[in-house]
VOGU-3710 file (C-alpha; in Angstrom, 3 decimals, decimal comma):
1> xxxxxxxxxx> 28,718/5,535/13,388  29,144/1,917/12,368  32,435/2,428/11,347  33,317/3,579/14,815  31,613/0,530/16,923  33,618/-2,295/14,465  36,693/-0,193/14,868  36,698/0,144/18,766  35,072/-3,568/18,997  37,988/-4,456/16,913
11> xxxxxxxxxx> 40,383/-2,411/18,991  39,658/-3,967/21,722  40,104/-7,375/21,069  43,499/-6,593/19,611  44,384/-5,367/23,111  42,608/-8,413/24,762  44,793/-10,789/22,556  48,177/-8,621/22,855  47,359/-8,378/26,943  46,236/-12,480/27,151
21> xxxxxxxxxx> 50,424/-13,382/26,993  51,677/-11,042/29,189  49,296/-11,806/31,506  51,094/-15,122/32,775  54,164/-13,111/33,379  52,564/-10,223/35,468  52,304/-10,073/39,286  48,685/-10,236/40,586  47,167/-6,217/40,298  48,369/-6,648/36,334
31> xxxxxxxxxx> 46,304/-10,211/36,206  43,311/-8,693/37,962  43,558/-5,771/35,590  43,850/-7,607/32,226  40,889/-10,522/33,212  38,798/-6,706/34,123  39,688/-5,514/30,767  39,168/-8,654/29,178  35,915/-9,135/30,741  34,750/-5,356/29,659
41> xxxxxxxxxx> 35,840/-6,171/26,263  33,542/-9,398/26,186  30,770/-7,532/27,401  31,034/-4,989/25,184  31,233/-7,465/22,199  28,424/-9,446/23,737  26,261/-6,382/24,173  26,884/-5,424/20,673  26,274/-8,368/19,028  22,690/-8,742/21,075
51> xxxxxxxxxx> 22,208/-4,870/20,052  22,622/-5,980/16,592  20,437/-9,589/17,082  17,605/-6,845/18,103  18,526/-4,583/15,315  17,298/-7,801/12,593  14,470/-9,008/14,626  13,076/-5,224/14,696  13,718/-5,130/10,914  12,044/-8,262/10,323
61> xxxxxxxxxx> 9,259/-7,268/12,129  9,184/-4,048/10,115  9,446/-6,178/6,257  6,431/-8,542/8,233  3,921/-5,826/8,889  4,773/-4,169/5,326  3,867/-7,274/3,471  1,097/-7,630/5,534  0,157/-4,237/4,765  0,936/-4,761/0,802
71> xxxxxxxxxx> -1,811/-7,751/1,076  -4,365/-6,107/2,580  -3,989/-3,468/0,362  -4,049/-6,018/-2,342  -7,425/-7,496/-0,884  -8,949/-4,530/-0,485  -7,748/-3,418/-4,043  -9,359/-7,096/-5,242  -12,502/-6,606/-4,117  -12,999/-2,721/-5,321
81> xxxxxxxxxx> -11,901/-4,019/-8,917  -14,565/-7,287/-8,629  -17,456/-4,232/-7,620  -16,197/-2,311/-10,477  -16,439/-5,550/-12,722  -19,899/-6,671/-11,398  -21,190/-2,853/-12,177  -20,044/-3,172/-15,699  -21,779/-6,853/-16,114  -25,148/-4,907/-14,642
91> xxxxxxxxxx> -24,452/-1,989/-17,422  -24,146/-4,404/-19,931  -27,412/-6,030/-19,670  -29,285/-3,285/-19,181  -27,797/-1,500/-22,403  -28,272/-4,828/-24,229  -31,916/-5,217/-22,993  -32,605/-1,343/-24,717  -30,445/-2,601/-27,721  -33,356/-5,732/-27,701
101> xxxxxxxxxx> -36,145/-3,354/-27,179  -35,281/-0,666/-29,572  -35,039/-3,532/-32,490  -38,365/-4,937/-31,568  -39,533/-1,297/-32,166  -38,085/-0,947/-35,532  -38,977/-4,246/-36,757  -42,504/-3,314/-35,360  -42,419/0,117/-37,577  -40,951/-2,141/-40,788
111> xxxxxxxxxx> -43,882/-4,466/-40,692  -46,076/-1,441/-40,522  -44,752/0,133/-43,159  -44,812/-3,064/-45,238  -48,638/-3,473/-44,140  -50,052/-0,139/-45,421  -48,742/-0,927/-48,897  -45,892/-0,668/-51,777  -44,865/3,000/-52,362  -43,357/1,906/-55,984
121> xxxxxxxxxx> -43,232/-1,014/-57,135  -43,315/-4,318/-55,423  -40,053/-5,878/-55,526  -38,744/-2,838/-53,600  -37,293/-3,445/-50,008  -38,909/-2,323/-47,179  -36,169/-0,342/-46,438  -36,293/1,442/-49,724  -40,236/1,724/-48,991  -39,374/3,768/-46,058
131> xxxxxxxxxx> -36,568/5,662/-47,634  -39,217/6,801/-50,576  -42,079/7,286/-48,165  -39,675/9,897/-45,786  -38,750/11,828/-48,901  -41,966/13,244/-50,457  -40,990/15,983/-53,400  -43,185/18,501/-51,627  -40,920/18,631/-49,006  -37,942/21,185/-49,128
141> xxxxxxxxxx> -34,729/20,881/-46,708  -33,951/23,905/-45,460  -30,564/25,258/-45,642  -29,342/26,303/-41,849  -25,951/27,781/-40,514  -24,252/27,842/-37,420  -21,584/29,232/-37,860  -19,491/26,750/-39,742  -20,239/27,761/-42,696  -22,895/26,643/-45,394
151> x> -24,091/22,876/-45,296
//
């Protein structure tokens, strides 16, 4: 469809240009029909090339709003992934304030253990203490499947 507007644009300003020397040879109705044509032909060209002035404007409108669309989009992505972030900050102090708590229990239960006295002798650790307290020899592990096999 392009194609076909340059071509008859271009058509007729061949004919303008070919008509423009004859014209100061012709009588009058050949005058007053080549400045007609020749005025036609202008404002057709004119037309177009206004139709085509529109055509960019309404395209750079178009690119305008997208980009403004791409930043908001942008912004609004921003500020989900800064929620997201500050969520992950909260988790993180809340599973480092149970890691805290959890040692304060366990070095709580080591100085217990050390307290009530040496099970062996008493260079041994208290972790060994613990180790040698949790295994009596009266005890007997008992020997449990589920289906995997034997353990």
């Amino acid at each position: 469809m392009m194609w076909q507007k340059a071509i008859a644009g271009t058509t007729m300003a061949a004919m303008l240009a070919l008509a423009a020397p004859s014209a100061a040879f012709a009588d009058g109705a050949a005058s007053t029909r080549n400045i007609l044509l020749g005025a036609g032909v202008a404002t057709y060209l004119i037309i177009q090339h206004n139709r085509k002035v529109h055509e960019r404007y309404a395209e750079d409108a178009r690119r305008q709003a997208e980009l403004q669309s791409q930043n908001s989009n942008m912004a609004a992505a921003y500020s989900s992934e800064r929620s997201a972030y500050s969520n992950a900050l909260a988790e993180i102090v809340d599973l480092k304030r149970e890691v805290a708590y959890q040692h304060s229990v366990i070095v709580g239960q080591r100085h217990q253990v050390a307290m009530q006295g040496g099970f062996g002798s008493t260079s041994t650790s208290p972790r060994t203490r613990v180790a040698a307290a949790s295994m009596s020899p009266s005890q007997q592990v008992s020997m449990v499947s589920y289906g995997w096999g034997q353990v």
